[in-house]
FIFI-199378 format. One line per 5 residues: number of its first residue (from 1); their letters; for each residue y, x, z of C-alpha. Coordinates in steps of 0.05 Angstrom, whole numbers. Example, Ala and Ser with C-alpha at 12.3 -4.5 7.8 and 13.67 -1.06 7.14 Angstrom:
1) AS) -90,246,156  -21,273,143
//
This chain:
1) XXXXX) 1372,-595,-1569  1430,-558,-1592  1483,-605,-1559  1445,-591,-1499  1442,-519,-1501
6) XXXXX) 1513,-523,-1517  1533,-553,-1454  1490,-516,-1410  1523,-447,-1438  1591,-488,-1430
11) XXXXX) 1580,-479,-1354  1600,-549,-1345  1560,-586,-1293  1587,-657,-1287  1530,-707,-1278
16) XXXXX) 1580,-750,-1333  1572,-705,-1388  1496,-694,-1376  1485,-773,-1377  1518,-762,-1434
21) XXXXX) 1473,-721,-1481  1428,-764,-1522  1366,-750,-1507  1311,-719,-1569  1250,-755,-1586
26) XXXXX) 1212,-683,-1592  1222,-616,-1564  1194,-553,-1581  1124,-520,-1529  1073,-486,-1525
31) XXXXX) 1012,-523,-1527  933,-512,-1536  891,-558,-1571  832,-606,-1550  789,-586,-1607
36) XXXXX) 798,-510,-1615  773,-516,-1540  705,-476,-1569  744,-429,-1608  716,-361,-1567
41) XXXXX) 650,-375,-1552  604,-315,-1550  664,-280,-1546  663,-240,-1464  726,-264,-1436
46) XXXXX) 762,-186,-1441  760,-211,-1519  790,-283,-1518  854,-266,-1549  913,-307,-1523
51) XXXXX) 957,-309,-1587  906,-345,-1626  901,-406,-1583  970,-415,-1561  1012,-456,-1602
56) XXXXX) 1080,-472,-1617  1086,-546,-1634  1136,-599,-1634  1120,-659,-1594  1143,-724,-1568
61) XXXXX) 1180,-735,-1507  1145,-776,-1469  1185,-833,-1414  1203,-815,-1350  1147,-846,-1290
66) XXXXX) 1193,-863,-1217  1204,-802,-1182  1206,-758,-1243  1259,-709,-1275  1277,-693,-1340
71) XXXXX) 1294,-614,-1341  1315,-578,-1402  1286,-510,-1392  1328,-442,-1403  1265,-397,-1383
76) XXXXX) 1192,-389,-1356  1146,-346,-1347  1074,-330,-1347  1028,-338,-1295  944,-324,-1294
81) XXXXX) 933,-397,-1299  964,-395,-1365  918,-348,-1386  865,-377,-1367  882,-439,-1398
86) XXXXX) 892,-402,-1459  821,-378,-1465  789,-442,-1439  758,-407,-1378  734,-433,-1324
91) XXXXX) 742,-497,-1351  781,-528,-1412  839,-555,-1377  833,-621,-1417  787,-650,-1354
96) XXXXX) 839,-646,-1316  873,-686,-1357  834,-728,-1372  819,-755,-1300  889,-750,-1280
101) XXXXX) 898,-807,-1338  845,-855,-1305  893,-852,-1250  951,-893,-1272  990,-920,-1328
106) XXXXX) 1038,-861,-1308  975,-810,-1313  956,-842,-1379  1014,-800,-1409  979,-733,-1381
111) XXXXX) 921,-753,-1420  929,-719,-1490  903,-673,-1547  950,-624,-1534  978,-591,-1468
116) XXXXX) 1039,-566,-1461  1026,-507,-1412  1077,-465,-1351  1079,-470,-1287  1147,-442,-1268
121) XXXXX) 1219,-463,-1304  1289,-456,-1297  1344,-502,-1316  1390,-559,-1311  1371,-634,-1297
126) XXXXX) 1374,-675,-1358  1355,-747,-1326  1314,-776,-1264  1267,-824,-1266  1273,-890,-1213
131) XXXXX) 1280,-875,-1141  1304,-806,-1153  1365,-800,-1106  1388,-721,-1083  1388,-688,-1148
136) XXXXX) 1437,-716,-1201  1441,-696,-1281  1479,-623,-1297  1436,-586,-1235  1421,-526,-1242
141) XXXXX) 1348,-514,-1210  1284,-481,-1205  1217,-528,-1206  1146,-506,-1157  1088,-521,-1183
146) XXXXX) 1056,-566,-1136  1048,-641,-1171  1019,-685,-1113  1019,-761,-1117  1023,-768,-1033
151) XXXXX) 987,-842,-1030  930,-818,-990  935,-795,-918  913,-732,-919  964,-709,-955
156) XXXXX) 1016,-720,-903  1011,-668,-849  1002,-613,-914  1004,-627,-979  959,-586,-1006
161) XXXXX) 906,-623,-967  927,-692,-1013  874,-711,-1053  905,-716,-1120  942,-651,-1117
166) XXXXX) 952,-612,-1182  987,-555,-1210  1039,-580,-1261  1025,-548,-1326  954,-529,-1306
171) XXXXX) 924,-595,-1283  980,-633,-1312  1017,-633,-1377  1085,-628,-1405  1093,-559,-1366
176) XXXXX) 1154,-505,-1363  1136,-459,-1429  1180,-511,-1466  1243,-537,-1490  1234,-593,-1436
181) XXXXX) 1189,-610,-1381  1182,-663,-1335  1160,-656,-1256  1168,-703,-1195  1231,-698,-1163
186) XXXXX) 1196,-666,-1096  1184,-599,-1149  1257,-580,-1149  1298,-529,-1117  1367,-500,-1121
191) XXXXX) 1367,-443,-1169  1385,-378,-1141  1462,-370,-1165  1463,-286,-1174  1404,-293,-1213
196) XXXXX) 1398,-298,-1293  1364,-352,-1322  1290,-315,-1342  1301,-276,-1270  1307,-346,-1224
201) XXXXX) 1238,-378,-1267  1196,-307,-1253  1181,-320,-1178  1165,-393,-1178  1091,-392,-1169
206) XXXXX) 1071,-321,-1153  1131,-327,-1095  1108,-387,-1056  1042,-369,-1064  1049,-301,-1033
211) XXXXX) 1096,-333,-987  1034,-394,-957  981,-330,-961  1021,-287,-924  1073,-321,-872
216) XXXXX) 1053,-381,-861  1016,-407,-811  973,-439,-864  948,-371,-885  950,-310,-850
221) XXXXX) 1013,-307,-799  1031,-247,-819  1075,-221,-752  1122,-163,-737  1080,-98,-733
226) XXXXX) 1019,-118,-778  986,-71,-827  979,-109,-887  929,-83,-946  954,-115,-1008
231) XXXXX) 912,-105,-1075  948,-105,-1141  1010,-85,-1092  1060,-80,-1156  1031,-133,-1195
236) XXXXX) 1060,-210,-1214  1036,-236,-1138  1026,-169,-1097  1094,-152,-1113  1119,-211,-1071
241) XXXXX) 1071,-188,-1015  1098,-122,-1009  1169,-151,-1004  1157,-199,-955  1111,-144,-916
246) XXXXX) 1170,-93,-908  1226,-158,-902  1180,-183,-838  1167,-113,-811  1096,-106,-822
251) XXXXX) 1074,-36,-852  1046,-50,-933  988,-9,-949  992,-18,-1029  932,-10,-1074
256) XXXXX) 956,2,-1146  918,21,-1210  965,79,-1237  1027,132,-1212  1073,85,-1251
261) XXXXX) 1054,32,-1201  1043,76,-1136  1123,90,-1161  1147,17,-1160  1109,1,-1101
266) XXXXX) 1152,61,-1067  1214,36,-1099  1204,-33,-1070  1206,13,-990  1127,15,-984
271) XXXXX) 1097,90,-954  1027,76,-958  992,77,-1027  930,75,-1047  919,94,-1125
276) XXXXX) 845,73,-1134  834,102,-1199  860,168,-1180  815,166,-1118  750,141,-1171
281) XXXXX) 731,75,-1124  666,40,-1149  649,-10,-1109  595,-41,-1154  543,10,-1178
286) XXXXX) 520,-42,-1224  530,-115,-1239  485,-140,-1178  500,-78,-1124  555,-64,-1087
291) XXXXX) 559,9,-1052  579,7,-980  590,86,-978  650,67,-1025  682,5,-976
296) XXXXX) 675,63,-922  701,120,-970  763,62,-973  764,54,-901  768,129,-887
301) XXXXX) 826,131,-929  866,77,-903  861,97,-832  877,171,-857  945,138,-880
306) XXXXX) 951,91,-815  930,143,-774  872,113,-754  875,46,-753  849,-18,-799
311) XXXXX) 885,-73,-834  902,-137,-800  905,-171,-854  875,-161,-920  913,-204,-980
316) XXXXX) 864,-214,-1025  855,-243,-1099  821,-195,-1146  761,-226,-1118  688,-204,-1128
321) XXXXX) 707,-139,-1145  740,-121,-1084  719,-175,-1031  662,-142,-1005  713,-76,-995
326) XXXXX) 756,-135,-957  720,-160,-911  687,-81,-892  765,-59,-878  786,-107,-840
331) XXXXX) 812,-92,-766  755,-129,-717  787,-203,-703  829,-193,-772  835,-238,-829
336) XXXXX) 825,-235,-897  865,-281,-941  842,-305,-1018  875,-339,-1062  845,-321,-1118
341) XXXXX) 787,-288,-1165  818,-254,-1221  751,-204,-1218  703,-263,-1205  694,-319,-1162
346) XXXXX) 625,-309,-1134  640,-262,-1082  595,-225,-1040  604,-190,-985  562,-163,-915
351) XXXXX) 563,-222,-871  550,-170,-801  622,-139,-818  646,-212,-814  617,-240,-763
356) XXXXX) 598,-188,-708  665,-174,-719  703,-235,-714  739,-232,-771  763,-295,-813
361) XXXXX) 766,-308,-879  818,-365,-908  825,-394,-963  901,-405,-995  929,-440,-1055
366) XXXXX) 996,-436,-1085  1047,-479,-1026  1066,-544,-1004  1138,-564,-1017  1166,-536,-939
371) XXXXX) 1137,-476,-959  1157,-462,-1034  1226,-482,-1008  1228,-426,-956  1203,-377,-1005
376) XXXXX) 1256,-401,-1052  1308,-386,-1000  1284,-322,-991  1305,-310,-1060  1371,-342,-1061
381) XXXXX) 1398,-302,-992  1373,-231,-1030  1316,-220,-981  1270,-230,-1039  1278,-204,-1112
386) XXXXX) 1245,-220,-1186  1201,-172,-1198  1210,-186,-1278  1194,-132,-1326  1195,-159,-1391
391) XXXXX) 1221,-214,-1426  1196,-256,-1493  1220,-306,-1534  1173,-371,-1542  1154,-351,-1605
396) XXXXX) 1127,-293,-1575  1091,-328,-1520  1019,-306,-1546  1036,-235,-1540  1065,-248,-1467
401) XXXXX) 998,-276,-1442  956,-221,-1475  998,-171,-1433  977,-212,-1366  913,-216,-1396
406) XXXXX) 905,-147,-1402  938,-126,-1350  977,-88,-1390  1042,-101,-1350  1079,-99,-1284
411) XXXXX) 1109,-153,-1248  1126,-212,-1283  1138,-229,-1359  1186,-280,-1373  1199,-327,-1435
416) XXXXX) 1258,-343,-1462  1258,-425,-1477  1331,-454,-1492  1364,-394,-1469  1388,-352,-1532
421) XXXXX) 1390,-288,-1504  1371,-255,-1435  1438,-248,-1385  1459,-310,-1380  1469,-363,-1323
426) XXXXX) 1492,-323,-1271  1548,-359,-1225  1556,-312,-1167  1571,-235,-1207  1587,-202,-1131
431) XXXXX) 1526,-218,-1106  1489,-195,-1166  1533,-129,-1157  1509,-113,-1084  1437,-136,-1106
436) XXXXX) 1442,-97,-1177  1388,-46,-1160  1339,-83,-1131  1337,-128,-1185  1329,-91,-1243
441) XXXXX) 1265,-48,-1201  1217,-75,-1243  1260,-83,-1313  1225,-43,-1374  1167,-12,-1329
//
C-alpha cells in the first residue's frame, strides 16, 4: 500500500506505472461482523453505539468479476446507511449478502462474515476487470453508489427499476471506508479537479440523491419559480437541496434544528428559515397522535414567510415525524417527495389533505447512473459545493458515525483512507481560488 500511496501523492498518472504497482493480498477497512450482529439488543436504537461495532480489520483482496474496478481509495465519507449498518437496524445487512451470493459465482464473493462498509470514495484506478474499456489505471475518480447487474429488462429504461439493484457498500460488500474497494465500471466518474481528496468523496450519495428527488423528472421536477420546503435544510442531503433550489431558481424554505444551522442555511443564499425548535413544533402529542393544530401552526408560518402561499414541493426524509406536517403543507396539486425515514418508516398522515387536494406523493432512491453523472457535473463546473465539515481518520471511523448518528454534526463528515493528511489532490488551485469561500461554508461548523 505504501508504493501506492506513493505514486498517487507523486501526481503521476500514466496508466504504465499504475499497471505497474503490484497489487496487496489485504488492505486495511472497516468492517462489521456476522456474529456481533445481536450485539445491541434491548438496547433503543438512540443507544446502539457506533464505535463498538465498527471495526478496523485487515482483509483479503478479493479478484476482480468483468466489468469491475480496482480503486485505491484516498477518502470517504459517512452516510446514514452506514449507520444503520452499524447498529444492525432495520435489518443486519448480511441478508443482503447473502442473497446477492446465490446470484453468481461473482456474487459468491459478496457473501462473507465480514462487510466492508461506504458508499462514497475517492481515488485513482488501480486495475479493471474484463470488458472494462473508458477508464484506464492512474484515473483519478469519484465512484456512485448504485451497483446494478442490468440482465433483466426492467432495468433498461431506469435503472433503479432493475431488479437486482443494490447500493455498493450497503447491499454489497467491499465498500469505500477502505484502503481499496471494488465497483462496476458503470459507478465511476471524473473526480472534480479543484476539489481535495475528502472534499470530491463527501457528495457522492447525498448529491445524486438530492439531485433524482429534486430535478429530475424521476422525482419532483423541480422548475424555475417553485417554493421548495426542505427539512434538515443544512444537513448531509438537505444541504444539496438548498443548493440546487437557489442554482435552479426556486425559492428554499429551510427547516433547521438550531441558529447555527438557520446561519449556514443563509450562508449557502437561502431567505426563508424555519428554526423548529425555536418555534416549539410537536407534531406528535404522543407516540400514536399526531396534532393537526401544529401542521397548521407550520403552515401559518410558511405562508407568513412566502407571503401567503404553500410549498410546491415538499423534500422529504425525516419521515414519520414530519410526513403527516408534509403532506398538510403542501400547495393543492403539489408533491411531496421521500426518500427516506430517518424518524420512522411507518408514516401517517390525513389522507383528505392528499387526495381532495390532488397532491402526489413519490417515492425516490439514491440515482441511476445519467443522473448521478449530472449531479457530479454540477460539482465539477462549481455550481455545486461539498458541504464537508469535519474530517476523520479511519481509525476514527466509529466516532464519525456516532456524530451522524447523533446528529451531532452539519453537513458531511469525511474519512481519511490512504490520504495522509487533508489538502491534498487538488489539480486546478485557480479554480479552487474563485470557489475558496463557498467551499470551506461548512468546514469546522
Amino acid at each position: 500500500m505504501t508504493a501506492i500511496r506513493d505514486a498517487i501523492l507523486s501526481g503521476d498518472r500514466s496508466a504504465e506505472t499504475y499497471a505497474g504497482l503490484a497489487v496487496p493480498e489485504s488492505y486495511r477497512a472497516v468492517t462489521v461482523h456476522k456474529d456481533e450482529v445481536g450485539m445491541f439488543e434491548g438496547r433503543a436504537s438512540r443507544d446502539k453505539d457506533p464505535r463498538e461495532s465498527l471495526h478496523l480489520d485487515e482483509v483479503p483482496l478479493p479478484e476482480l468479476a468483468p466489468g469491475e474496478a480496482l480503486v485505491a481509495v484516498m477518502a470517504s465519507s459517512i452516510n446514514y446507511n452506514t449507520v444503520w449498518t452499524s447498529i444492525f437496524e432495520p435489518v443486519p445487512t448480511f441478508g443482503f449478502l447473502e442473497r446477492y451470493g446465490r446470484t453468481s459465482d461473482a456474487g459468491k464473493r459478496h457473501d462473507l462474515p465480514y462487510h466492508v462498509v461506504g458508499s462514497d470514495l475517492s481515488g485513482i484506478v488501480l486495475r479493471t476487470g474484463p470488458g472494462v474499456h473508458i477508464w484506464a489505471p492512474g484515473t483519478e475518480v469519484v465512484a456512485h453508489c448504485l451497483s446494478v447487474e442490468l440482465e433483466h429488462h426492467d432495468g433498461h429504461n431506469d435503472t433503479m427499476l432493475d431488479p437486482e439493484q443494490r447500493i455498493w457498500g450497503f447491499e454489497t460488500n467491499f465498500g469505500g471506508l477502505a484502503q481499496l474497494a471494488i465497483v462496476k465500471a458503470n459507478q465511476l466518474m471524473p473526480k472534480a479537479e479543484h476539489l481535495t481528496w475528502e472534499e470530491a468523496a463527501s457528495p457522492g450519495l447525498v448529491n445524486s440523491t438530492a439531485y433524482r428527488q429534486l430535478i429530475s423528472r424521476n422525482g419532483a421536477g423541480m422548475k424555475l419559480g417553485d417554493r421548495v420546503l426542505i427539512w434538515g435544510a443544512s444537513g448531509g442531503l438537505g444541504s444539496y437541496a438548498t443548493q440546487m433550489a437557489l442554482a435552479g431558481g426556486a425559492t428554499p424554505i429551510c427547516v433547521v434544528s438550531s441558529p447555527e444551522k438557520a446561519e449556514i442555511c443563509r450562508k449557502m443564499g437561502a431567505e426563508l428559515v424555519i428554526d423548529r425548535n425555536a418555534e416549539g413544533y410537536r407534531f406528535w402529542k404522543d407516540e400514536q397522535t399526531q396534532d393537526p393544530k401544529e401542521w397548521k401552526r407550520l403552515g401559518a408560518k410558511i405562508r407568513e414567510l412566502t407571503n401567503g402561499h404553500d410549498p410546491d414541493i415538499v423534500f422529504e426524509h425525516p419521515g414519520r415525524e414530519t410526513f403527516g406536517a408534509s403532506v398538510y403543507v403542501t400547495r393543492k396539486g403539489g408533491t411531496i417527495v421521500t426518500c427516506a425515514s430517518t424518524s420512522g418508516y411507518m408514516h401517517e398522515f390525513d389522507n383528505r389533505y392528499l387526495w381532495m387536494n390532488l397532491k402526489s406523493i413519490v417515492g425516490s432512491h439514491f440515482a441511476n447512473y445519467r443522473e448521478a453523472w449530472e449531479a457530479n457535473s454540477l460539482i465539477r463546473r462549481g455550481l455545486i459545493h461539498p458541504t464537508l465539515s469535519k474530517t476523520y481518520a479511519m481509525d476514527e471511523v466509529g466516532q464519525a458515525a456516532l456524530d451522524v448518528h447523533r446528529n451531532a454534526h452539519q453537513g458531511k463528515v469525511g474519512v481519511l483512507t490512504l490520504a495522509p493528511e487533508q489538502g491534498l489532490g487538488v489539480s486546478r488551485p485557480e479554480m479552487r481560488a474563485e470557489l475558496q469561500s463557498e467551499i470551506d461554508r461548512f468546514r469546522d461548523v
